[in-house]
C-alpha positions in Angstrom: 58.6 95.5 62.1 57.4 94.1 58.8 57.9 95.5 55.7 55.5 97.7 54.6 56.3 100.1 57.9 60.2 99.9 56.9 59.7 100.7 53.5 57.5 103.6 54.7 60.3 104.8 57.7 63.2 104.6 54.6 61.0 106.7 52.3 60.6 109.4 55.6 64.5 109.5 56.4 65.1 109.9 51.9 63.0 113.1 52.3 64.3 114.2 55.8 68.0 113.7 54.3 66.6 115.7 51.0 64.9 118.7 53.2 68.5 118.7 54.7 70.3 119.3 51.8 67.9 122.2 50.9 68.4 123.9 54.7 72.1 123.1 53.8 72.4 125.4 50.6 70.6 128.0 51.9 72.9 129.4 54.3 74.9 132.4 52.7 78.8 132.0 52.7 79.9 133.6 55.9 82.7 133.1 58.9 82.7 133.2 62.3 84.5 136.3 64.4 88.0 135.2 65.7 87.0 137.1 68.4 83.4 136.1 69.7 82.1 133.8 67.1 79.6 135.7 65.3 79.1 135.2 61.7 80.7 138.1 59.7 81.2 138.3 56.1 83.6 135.9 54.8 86.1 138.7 53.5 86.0 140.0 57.6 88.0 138.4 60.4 86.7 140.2 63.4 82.8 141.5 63.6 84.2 144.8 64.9 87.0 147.3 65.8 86.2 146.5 69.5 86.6 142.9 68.9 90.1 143.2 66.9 91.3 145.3 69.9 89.9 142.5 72.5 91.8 139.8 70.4 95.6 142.0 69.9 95.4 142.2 73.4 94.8 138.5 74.4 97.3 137.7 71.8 100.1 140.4 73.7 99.2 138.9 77.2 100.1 135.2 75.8 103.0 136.9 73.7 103.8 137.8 77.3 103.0 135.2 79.9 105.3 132.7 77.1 108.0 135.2 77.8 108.0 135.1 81.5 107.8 131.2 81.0 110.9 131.0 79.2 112.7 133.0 81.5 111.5 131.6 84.1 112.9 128.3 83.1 116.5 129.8 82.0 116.8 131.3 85.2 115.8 127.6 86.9 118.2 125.8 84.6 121.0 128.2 85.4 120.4 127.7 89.2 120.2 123.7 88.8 123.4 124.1 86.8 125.2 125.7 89.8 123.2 123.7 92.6 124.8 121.0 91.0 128.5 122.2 91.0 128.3 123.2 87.2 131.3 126.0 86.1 
C-alpha cells in the first residue's frame, strides 16, 4: 500500500471511531431485566410482575435443589463414617 491510500484508510477509521462515539451517547440509561434481558428503566429490576414471579421461583427451586444437596451429602458422610467402623 503506499501512502496516500493509508493516509486515506486512517482518516476513514478517525471518522468511523467518531460516528461510534455519537451511536454510543445516544442510547438512553437503561438495564436489562434479571429475568429475560429486556431493557427496562434503570430504577426497574424485572420488566414485569410475571417476570419477578418467573425469577422467585427459579431462585426457591435452587434454594431447594442446594438443600437436597447438602443433605444428601450428610446422609453419605454419615454412612461412610459407619461403613468404615466410625462410633
Amino acid at each position: 500500500m503506499d501512502e496516500k491510500k493509508l493516509e486515506e484508510e486512517v482518516e476513514l477509521l478517525k471518522l468511523d471511531v467518531e460516528r461510534l462515539k455519537k451511536k454510543k451517547d445516544e442510547i438512553p440509561p437503561h438495564r436489562h431485566c434479571l429475568n429475560c434481558g429486556i431493557a427496562i428503566p434503570p430504577d426497574k429490576t424485572f420488566c414485569s410482575k410475571k417476570c419477578e414471579n418467573e425469577w422467585n421461583a427459579m431462585l426457591r427451586k435452587k434454594k431447594i435443589n442446594m438443600y437436597v444437596w447438602m443433605i444428601f451429602l450428610v446422609v453419605l458422610l454419615v454412612i461412610l463414617f459407619f461403613a468404615m467402623g466410625g462410633h
